[in-house]
Structures are given as structure tokens and as C-alpha cells.
Residue frames as qw, qx, qy, qz and C-alpha x, y, z in Angstrom:
[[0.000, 0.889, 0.458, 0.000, 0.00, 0.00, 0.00],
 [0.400, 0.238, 0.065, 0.883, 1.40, 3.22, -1.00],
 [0.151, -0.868, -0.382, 0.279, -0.06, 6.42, 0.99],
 [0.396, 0.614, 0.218, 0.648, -0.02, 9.97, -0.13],
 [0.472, -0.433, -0.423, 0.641, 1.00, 12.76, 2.64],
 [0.210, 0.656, 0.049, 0.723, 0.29, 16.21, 2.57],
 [0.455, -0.643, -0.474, 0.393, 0.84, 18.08, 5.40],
 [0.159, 0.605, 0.069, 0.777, 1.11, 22.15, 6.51],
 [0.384, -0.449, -0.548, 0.593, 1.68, 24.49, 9.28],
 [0.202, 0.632, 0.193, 0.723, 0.97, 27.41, 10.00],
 [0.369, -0.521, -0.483, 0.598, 1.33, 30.20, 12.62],
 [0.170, 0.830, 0.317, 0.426, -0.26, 33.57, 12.65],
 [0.416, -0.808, 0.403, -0.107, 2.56, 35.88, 13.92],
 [0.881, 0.401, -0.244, 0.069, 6.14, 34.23, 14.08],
 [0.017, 0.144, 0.963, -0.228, 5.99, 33.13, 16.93],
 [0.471, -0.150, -0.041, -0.869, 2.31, 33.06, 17.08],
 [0.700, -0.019, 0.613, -0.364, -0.71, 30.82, 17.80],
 [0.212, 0.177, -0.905, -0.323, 0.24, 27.65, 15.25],
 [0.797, 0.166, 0.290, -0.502, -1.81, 24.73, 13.97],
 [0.202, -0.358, 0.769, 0.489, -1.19, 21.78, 11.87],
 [0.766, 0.249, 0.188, -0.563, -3.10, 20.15, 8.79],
 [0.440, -0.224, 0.868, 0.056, -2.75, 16.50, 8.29],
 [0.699, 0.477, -0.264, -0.462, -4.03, 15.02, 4.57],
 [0.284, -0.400, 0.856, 0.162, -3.48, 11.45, 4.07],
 [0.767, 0.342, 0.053, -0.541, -4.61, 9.27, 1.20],
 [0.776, -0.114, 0.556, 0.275, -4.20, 5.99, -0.19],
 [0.180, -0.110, 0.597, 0.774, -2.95, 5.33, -4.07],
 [0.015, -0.572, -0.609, -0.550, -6.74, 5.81, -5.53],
 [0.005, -0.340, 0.030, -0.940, -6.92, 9.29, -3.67],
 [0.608, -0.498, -0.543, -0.296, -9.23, 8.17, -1.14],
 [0.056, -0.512, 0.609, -0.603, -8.38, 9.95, 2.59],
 [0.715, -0.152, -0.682, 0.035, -7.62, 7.83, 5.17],
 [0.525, -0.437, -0.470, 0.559, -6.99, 10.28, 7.84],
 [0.303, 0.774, 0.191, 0.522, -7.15, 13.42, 8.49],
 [0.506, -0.104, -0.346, 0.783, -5.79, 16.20, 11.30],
 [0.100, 0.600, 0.058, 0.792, -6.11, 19.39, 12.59],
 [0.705, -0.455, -0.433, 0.329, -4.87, 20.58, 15.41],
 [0.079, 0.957, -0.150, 0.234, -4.06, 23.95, 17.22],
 [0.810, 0.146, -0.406, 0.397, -0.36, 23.74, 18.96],
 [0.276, -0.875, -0.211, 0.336, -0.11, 27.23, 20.74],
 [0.130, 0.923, -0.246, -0.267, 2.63, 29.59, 20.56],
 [0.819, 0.157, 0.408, 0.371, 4.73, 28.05, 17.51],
 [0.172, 0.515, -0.401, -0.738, 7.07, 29.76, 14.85],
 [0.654, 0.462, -0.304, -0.516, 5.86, 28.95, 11.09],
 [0.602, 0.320, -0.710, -0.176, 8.38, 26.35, 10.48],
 [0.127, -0.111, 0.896, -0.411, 7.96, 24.15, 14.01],
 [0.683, 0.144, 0.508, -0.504, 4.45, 23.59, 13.05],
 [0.639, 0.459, -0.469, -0.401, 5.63, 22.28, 9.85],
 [0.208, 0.314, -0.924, 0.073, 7.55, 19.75, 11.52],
 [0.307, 0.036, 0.858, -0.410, 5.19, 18.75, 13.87],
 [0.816, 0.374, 0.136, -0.419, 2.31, 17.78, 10.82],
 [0.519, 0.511, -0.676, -0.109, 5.08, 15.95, 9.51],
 [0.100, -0.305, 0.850, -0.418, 5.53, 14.13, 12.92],
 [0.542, 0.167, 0.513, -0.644, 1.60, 13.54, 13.43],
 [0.800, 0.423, -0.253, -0.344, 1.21, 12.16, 9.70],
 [0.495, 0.315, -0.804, 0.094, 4.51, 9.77, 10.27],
 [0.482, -0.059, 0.623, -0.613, 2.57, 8.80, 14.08],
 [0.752, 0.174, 0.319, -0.551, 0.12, 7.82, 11.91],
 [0.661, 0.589, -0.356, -0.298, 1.77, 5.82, 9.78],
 [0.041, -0.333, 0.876, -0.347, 3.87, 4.13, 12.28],
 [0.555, -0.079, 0.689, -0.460, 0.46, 2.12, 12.74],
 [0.712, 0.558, 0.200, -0.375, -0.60, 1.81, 9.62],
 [0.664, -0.151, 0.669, 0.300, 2.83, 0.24, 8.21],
 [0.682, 0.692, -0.028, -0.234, 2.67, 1.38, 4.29],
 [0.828, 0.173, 0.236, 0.477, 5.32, -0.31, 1.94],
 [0.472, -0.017, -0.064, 0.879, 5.43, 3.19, 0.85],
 [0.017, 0.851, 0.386, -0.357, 4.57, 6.95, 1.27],
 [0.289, 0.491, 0.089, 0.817, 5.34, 10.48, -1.10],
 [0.202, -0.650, -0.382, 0.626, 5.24, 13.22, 1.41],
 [0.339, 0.564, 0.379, 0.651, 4.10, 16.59, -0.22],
 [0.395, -0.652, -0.265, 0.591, 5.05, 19.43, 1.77],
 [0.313, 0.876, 0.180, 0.319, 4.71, 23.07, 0.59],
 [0.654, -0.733, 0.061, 0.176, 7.59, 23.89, 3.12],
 [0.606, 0.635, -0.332, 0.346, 10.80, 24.28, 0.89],
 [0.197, -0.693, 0.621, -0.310, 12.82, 24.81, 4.37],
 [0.740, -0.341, 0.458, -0.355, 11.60, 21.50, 5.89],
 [0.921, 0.384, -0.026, 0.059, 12.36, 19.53, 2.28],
 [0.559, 0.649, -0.412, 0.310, 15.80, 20.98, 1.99],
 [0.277, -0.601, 0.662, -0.352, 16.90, 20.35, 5.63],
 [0.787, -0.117, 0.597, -0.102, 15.67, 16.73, 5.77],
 [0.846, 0.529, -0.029, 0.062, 17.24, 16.21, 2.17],
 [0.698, -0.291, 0.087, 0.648, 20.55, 17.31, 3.78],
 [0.414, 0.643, 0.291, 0.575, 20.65, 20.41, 1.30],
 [0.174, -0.727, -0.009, -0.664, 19.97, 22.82, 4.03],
 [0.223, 0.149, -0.808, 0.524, 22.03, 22.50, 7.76],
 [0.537, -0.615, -0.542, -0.196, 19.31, 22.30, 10.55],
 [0.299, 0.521, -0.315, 0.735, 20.72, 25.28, 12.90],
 [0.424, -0.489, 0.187, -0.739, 18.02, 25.95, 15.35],
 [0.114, 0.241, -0.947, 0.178, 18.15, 24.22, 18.07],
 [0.547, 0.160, 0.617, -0.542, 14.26, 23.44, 18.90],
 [0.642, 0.524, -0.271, -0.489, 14.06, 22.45, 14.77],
 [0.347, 0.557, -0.753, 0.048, 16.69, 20.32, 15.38],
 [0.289, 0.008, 0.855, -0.431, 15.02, 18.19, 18.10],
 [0.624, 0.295, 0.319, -0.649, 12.12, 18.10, 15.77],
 [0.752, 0.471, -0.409, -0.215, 13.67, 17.30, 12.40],
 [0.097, 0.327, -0.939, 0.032, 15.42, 14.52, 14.57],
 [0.559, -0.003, 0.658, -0.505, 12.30, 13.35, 15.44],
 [0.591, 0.631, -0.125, -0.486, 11.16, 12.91, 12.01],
 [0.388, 0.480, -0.781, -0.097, 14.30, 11.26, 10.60],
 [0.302, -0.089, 0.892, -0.324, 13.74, 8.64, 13.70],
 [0.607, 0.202, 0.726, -0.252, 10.44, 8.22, 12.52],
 [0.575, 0.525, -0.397, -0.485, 10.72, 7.75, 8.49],
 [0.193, -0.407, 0.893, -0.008, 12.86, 4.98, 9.71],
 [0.416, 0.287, 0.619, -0.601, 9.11, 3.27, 9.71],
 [0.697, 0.681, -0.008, -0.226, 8.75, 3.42, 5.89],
 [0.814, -0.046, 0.467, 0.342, 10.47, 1.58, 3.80],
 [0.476, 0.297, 0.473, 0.679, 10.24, 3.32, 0.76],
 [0.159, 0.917, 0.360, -0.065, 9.40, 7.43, 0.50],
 [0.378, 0.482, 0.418, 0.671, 9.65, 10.23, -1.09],
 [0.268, -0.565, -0.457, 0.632, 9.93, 13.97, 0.04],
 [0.517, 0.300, 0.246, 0.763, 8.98, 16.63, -2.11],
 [0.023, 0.437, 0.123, -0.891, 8.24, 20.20, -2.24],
 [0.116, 0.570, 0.780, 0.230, 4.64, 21.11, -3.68],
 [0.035, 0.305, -0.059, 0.950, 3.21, 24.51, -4.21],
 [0.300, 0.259, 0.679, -0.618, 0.26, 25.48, -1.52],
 [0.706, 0.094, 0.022, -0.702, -2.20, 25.11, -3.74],
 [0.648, 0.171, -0.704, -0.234, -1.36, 21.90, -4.26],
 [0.200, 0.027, -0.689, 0.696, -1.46, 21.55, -0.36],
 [0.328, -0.413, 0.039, -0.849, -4.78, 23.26, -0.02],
 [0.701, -0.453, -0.515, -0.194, -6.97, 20.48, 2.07],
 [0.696, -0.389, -0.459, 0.391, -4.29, 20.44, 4.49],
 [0.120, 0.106, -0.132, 0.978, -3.79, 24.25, 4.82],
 [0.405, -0.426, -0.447, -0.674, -7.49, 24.25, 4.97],
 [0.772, -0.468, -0.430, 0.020, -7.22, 22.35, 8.30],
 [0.610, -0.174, -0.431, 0.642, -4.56, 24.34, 9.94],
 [0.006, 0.405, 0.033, 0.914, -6.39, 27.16, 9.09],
 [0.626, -0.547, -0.495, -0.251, -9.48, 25.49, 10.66],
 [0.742, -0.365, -0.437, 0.356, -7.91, 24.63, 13.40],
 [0.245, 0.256, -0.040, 0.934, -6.05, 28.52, 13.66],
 [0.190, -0.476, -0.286, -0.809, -9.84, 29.77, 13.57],
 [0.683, -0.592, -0.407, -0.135, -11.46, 27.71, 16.41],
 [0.584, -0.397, -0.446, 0.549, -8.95, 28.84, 18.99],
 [0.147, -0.916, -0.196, 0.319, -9.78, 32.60, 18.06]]
């Protein structure tokens, strides 16, 4: 089984009050999960990581052969491609968390996607943005 990932943070303000939105679908585009979750006070790119974390949670149970992550994040692709160092040090505890859990998939794929191609799951972190106010 091959699963499709999209995922997206967002924080209004930077820090501000963050959220994440979680998109997950099998290969015939059918969602199998969804997210959305506020996080509190987050910068932009820590809620990116953590919808990355909460989609690879879920996947840790759910065992796919493989996954394509689509992340509209360019920072978060190019640091966990190695391209970009991982400086900060609360980014770094995150984007190790990540690497630990990819471990969990056999086979994926990370890529950078433009937000509209992202929109369900921006749709949910907005959601999630709106209900806390």
C-alpha cells in the first residue's frame, strides 16, 4: 500500500498561535486520515515539523510499503534532504524526530509542492487557527 501525505503548518505571527493540517490518502486518492490541530505559541516552520511528525505517528500504525510526502515547506524539504544545515536548536530536536520516525517506511519520497497543491491540508490548519480565536 502506497499512501499519499500532505501536510502544513501554520502560525499567525512568528511566533504566534500555530496549527497543523494533516491530509493522508491511499494510491486511488481516497483519505484515510485526516488532522487538525491547534499547537499554541509556535514559529511557522515548528508547526511544519510537527504535521510531519503527526502524519509519520500515523503511519507508524498503519505500516505502508510506501509513502510520497508533499510538503509546501521548501525549508523542511531541503533540511531533511541534507541540502539545508538544521541550525536551530528546537528544529533540530524536531527534524530529529522525524528522521527517527521515516525509519518506519520503507520506501518514501519527500517533495516540495506549491500550496495550492497543499490546499486540504492548509485548509485544516487554518481550521484549526480559527477555532482557537
Amino acid at each position: 500500500m502506497k499512501y499519499i501525505v500532505h501536510t502544513d503548518g501554520a502560525a499567525r505571527g512568528n511566533p504566534g498561535p500555530a496549527a497543523i493540517g494533516v491530509v493522508i490518502e491511499d494510491e486511488e486518492g481516497r483519505t484515510v486520515y485526516e488532522a487538525s490541530r491547534a499547537l499554541g505559541v509556535r514559529t511557522n516552520n515548528e508547526a511544519e515539523y510537527l504535521a510531519l511528525i503527526t502524519a509519520l505517528e500515523y503511519l507508524k500504525e498503519a505500516r505502508p510499503k510506501e509513502a510520497e510526502f508533499r510538503l509546501d515547506s521548501e525549508l523542511v524539504v531541503k533540511q531533511l534532504s541534507g541540502e539545508y544545515k538544521v541550525k536551530e536548536p528546537r528544529l533540530r530536536a524536531l527534524h530529529g524526530q522525524v528522521v527517527m520516525l521515516l525509519n518506519a517506511v520503507p520506501k518514501y519520497k519527500i517533495r516540495h509542492v506549491r500550496r495550492v497543491e497543499n490546499a486540504r491540508a492548509d485548509e485544516l490548519a487554518n481550521e484549526a487557527l480559527d477555532a482557537v480565536g
